[in-house]
C-alpha positions as CSV (number, residue, x, y, z in Angstrom):
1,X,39.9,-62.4,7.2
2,X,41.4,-62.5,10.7
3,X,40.2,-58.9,11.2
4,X,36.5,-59.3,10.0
5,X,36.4,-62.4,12.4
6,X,37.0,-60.1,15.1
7,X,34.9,-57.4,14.1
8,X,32.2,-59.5,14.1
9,X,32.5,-61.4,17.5
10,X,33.7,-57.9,19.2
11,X,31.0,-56.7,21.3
12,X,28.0,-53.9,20.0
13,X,28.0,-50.8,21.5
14,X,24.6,-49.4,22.6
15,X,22.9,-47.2,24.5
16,X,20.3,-48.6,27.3
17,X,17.4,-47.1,28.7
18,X,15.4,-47.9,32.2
19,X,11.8,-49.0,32.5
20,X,10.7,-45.7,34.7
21,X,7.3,-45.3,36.1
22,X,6.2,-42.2,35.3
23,X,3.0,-39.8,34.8
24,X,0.9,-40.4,32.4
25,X,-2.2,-38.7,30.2
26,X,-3.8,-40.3,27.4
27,X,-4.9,-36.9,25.9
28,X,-8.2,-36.9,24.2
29,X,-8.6,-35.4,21.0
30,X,-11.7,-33.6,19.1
31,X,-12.7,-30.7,16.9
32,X,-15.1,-28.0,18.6
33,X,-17.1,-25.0,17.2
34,X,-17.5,-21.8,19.2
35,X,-20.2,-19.9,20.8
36,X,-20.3,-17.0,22.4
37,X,-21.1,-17.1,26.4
38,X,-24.3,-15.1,26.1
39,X,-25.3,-14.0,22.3
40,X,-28.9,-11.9,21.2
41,X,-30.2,-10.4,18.3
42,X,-32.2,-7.3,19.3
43,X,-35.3,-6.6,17.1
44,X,-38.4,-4.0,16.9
45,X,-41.5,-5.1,18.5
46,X,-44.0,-1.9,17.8
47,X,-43.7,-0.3,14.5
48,X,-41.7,3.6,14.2
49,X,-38.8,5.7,12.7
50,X,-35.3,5.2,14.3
51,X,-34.2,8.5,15.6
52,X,-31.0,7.7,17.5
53,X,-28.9,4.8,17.7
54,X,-25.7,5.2,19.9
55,X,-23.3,3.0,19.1
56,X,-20.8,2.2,16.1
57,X,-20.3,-1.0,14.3
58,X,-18.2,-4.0,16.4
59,X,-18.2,-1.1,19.8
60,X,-18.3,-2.4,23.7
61,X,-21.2,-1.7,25.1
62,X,-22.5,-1.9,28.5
63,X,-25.7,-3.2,30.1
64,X,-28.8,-1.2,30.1
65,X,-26.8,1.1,27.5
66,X,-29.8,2.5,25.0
67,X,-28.4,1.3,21.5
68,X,-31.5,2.2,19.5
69,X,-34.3,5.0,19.9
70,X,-38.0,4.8,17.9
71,X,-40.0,7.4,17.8
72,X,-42.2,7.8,20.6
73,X,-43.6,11.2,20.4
74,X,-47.1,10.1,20.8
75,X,-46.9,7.8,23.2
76,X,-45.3,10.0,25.3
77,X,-48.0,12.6,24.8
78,X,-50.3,9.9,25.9
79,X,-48.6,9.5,28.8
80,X,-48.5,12.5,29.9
81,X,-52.7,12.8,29.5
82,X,-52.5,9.6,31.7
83,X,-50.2,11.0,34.9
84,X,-52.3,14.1,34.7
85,X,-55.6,11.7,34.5
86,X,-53.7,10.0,37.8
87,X,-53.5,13.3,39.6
88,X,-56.8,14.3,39.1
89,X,-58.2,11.2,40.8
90,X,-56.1,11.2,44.2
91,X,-56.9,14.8,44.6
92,X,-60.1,13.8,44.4
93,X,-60.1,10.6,46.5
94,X,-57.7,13.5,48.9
95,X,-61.2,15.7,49.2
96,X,-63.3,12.4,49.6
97,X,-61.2,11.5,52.6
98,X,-61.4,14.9,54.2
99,X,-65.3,15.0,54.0
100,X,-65.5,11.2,55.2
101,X,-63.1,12.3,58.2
102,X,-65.7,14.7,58.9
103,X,-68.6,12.7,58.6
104,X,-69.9,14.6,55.3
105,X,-69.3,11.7,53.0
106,X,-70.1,8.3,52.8
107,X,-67.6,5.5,53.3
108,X,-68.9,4.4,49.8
109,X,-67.3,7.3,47.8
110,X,-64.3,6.8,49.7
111,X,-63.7,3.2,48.1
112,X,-65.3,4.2,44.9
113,X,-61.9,7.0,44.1
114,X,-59.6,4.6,45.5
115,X,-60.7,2.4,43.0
116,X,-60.4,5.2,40.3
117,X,-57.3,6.1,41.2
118,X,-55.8,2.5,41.1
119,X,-57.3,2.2,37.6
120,X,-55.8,5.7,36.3
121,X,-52.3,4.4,38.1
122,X,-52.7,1.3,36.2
123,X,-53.0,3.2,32.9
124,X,-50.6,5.6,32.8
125,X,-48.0,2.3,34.6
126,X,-49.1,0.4,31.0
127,X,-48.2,3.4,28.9
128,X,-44.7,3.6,30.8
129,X,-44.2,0.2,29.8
130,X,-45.0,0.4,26.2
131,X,-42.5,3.2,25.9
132,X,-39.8,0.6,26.8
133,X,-40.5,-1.3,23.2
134,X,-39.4,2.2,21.9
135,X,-36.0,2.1,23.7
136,X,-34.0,-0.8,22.6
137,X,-31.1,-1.4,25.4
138,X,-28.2,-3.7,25.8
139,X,-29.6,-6.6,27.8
140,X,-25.7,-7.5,29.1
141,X,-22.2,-5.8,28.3
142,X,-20.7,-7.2,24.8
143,X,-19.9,-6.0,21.5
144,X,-22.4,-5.2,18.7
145,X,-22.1,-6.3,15.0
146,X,-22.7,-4.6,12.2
147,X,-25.8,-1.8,11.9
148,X,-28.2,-2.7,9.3
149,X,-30.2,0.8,9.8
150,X,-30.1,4.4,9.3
151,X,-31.7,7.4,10.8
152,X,-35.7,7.4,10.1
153,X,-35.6,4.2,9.0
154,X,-38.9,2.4,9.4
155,X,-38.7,-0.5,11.5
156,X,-41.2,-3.3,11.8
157,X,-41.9,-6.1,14.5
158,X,-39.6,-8.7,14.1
159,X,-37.1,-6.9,12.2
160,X,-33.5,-7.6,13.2
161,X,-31.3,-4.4,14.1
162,X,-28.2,-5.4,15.6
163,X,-26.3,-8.4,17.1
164,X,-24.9,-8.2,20.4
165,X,-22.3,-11.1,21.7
166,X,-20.5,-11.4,25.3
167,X,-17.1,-12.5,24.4
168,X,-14.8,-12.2,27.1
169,X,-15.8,-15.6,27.6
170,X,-16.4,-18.1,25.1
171,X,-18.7,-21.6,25.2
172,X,-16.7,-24.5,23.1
173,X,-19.3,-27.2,22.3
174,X,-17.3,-30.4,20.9
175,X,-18.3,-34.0,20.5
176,X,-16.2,-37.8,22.3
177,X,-17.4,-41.1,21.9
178,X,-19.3,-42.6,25.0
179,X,-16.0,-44.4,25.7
180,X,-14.6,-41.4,27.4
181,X,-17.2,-40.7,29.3
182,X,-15.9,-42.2,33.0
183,X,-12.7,-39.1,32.2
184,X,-14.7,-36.1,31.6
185,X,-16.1,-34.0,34.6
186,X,-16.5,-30.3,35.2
187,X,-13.4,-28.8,35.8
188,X,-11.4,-30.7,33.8
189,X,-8.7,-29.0,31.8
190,X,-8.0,-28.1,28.3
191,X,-6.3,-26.6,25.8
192,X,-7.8,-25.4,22.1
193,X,-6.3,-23.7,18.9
194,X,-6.9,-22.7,15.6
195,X,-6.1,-22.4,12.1
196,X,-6.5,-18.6,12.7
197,X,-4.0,-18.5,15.4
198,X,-1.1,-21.3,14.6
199,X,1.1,-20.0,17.2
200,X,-1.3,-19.6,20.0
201,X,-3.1,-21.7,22.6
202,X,-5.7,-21.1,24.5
203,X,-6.8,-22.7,28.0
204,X,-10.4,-23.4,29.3
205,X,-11.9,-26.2,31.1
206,X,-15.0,-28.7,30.7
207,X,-17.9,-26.7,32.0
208,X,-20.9,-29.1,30.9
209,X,-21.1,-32.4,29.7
210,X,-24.8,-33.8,28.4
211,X,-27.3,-35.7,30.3
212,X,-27.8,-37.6,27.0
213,X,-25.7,-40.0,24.6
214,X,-27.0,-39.8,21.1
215,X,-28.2,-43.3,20.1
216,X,-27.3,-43.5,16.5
217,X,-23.3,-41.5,16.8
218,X,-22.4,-43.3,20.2
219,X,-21.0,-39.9,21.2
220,X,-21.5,-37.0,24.2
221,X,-21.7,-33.7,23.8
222,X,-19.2,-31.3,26.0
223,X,-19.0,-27.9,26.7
224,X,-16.5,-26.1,27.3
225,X,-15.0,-22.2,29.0
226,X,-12.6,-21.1,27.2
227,X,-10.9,-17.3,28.4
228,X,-11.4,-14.9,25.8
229,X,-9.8,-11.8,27.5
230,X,-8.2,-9.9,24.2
231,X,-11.7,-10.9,22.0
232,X,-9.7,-12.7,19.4
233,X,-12.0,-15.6,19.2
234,X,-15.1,-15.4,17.5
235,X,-18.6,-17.3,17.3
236,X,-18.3,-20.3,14.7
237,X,-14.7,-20.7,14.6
238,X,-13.6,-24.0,14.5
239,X,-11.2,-25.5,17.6
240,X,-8.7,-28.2,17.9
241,X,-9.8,-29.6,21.1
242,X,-7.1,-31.3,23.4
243,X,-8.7,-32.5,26.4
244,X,-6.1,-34.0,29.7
245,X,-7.3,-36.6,32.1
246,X,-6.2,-37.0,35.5
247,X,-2.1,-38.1,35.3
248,X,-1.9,-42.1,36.2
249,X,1.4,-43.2,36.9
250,X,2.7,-46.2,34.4
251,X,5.2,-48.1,33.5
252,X,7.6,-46.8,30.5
253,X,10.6,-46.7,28.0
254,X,11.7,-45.3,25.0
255,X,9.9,-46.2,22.2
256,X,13.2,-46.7,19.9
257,X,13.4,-49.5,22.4
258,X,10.3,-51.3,20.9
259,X,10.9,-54.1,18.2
260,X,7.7,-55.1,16.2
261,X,7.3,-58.1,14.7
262,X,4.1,-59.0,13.4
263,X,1.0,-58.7,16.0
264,X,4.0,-59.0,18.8
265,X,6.4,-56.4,20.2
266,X,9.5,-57.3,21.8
267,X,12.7,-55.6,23.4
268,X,16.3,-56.5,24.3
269,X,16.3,-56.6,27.7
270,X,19.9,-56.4,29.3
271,X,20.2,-58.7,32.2
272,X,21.8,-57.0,35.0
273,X,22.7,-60.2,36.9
274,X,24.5,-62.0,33.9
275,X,26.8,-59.0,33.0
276,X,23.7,-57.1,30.5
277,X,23.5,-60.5,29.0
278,X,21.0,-59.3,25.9
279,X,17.6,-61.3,26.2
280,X,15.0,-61.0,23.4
281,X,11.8,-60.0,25.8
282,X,7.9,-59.9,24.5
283,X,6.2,-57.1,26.3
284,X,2.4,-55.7,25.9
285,X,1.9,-52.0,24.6
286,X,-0.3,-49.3,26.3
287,X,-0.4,-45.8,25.0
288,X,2.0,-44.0,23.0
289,X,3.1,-40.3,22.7
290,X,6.0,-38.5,21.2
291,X,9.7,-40.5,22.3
292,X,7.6,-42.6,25.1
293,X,5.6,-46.2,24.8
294,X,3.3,-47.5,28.0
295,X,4.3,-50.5,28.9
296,X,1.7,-53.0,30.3
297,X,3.6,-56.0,30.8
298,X,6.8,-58.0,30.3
299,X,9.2,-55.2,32.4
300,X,9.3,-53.9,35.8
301,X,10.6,-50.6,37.2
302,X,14.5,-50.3,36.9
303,X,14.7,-53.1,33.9
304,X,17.3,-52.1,31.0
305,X,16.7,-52.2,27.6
306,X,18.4,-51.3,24.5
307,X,17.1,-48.1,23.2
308,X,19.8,-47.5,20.6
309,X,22.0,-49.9,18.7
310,X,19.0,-52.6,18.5
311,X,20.0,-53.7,15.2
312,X,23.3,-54.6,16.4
313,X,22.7,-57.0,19.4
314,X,21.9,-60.6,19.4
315,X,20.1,-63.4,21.7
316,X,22.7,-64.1,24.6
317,X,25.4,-61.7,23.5
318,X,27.2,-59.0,26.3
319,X,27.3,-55.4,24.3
320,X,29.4,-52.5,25.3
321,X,27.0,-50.5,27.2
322,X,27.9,-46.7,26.5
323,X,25.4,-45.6,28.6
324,X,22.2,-45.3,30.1
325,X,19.9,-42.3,28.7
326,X,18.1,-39.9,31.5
327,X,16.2,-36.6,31.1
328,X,19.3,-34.7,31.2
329,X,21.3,-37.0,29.0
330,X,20.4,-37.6,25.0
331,X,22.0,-40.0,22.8
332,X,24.5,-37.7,21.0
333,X,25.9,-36.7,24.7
334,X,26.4,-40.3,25.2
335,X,28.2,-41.0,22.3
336,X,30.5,-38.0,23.0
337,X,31.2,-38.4,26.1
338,X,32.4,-42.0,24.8
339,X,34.6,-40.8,22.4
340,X,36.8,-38.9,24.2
């Protein structure tokens, strides 16, 4: 009996923690979906037979590379009736301007051939242009998808023929509430993963953020540049967004150091100046995240608390103070070096 009686008055070890003021982040979390930085689906616009196309399915291709060739045999026939058409009229308006120079020609049939010849120039500059539609090139370096046609394959206006996406850098469009509105700015940093890669994360930054807040959701669009440098991401894939304000420094402590009770939280603060006399303390919560709680009020910078042994201590009682955690220092350290 005498031995319980001392057991219970004999003083509760625990370990104590400081209030620090350190960095701090509330990170802000949303779920994004993909796009590719630029992204085009090439398609027909004159109808003809496919009689090249250079490039295999999911290849890199380069700007201005010619992907798909239409017949133009005709066309080009026409052309060439136009350039010869064009060569005829400045040798003519050439003869003109020899006879004017010698005063056997009017001035009048001078103009007249010029204006020919800038009409037959005009011509055979249209044909040249409508043999473009025949040459389908890449409009900017990417990868193509899948081909969908074969060698003498009639094509039609409008038809689709192959997808081509720049992915070296992808655009990651998410949505936030309005609240976080005053936090986000270009350049702001972030981090993104998917299901598709557990063990991977990748890094961008806040490119865009809209003009616009939709009325009924309460919520801003963002967009986002995300590095894509081995192509493993892909348009439509679906990102877990982790955005990170601008650090503020705060007040904090453990957050084994926090006791609930009801609507209130409380801690035992140790009071330095009365040998770590244990005082039961209401503080005001901030943030949380993983180990750490913000704390707005009821502590300064330097105060102990009991981070470990809380169930132990009572109002007004002196514990045995094992030690003080750090960075370096966890609890099972403490508690070993106390045992020796």
């Amino acid at each position: 009996m005498h031995a319980s009686a001392a057991w219970a008055q004999s003083p509760p070890p625990v370990i104590a923690a400081n209030a620090e003021v350190k960095p701090w982040s509330d990170p802000i979390e949303a779920l994004g979906t993909l796009r590719a930085d630029e992204s085009v689906t090439l398609s027909a616009t004159v109808t003809d037979t496919v009689t090249e196309i250079n490039f295999r399915d999911g290849e890199l291709v380069e700007a201005g590379q010619r992907l798909i060739q239409l017949n133009d045999t005709e066309e080009r026939a026409q052309l060439r009736a136009a350039r010869a058409h064009e060569d005829e009229r400045r040798n003519a308006l050439n003869r003109v301007t020899q006879l004017q120079a010698r005063n056997l020609s009017a001035r009048a049939d001078v103009e007249d051939n010029q204006a020919r010849l800038r009409q037959a120039t005009a011509e055979a500059e249209a044909l040249e242009a409508r043999l473009a539609n025949y040459r389908l090139q890449a409009p900017f370096s990417g990868r193509v998808g899948f081909r969908n046609i074969s060698l003498g394959a009639l094509v039609t206006p409008g038809m689709e023929l192959v997808t081509l996406d720049k992915l070296d850098v992808m655009q990651l469009d998410f949505n936030l509430p309005e609240v976080h509105l005053g936090q986000l700015s270009p350049g702001l940093a972030l981090t993104a993963t998917s299901a598709a890669y557990p063990n991977d994360t990748f890094e961008g930054e806040v490119a865009t953020v809209s003009t616009r807040v939709d009325p009924v959701s309460r919520s801003v669009t963002v967009r986002a540049e995300v590095d894509n440098p081995s192509f493993r991401l892909r348009p439509g894939m679906l990102m877990q967004v982790t955005l990170a304000p601008t650090p503020r420094e705060t007040l904090v402590v453990p957050e084994s150091a926090i006791m609930p009770e009801g609507q209130y939280h409380f801690v035992w603060y140790l009071d330095a100046s009365d040998n770590h006399r244990v005082v039961w303390r209401e503080v005001t919560l901030g943030s949380r995240r993983e180990g750490e709680v913000e704390i707005l009020s009821g502590l300064d910078h330097g105060d102990l608390v009991v981070a470990h042994g809380t169930e132990r201590v009572r109002e007004g009682q002196t514990p045995e103070l094992l030690g003080v955690l750090d960075d370096d220092t966890s609890v099972s350290e403490l508690i070993r070096q106390e045992s020796r």
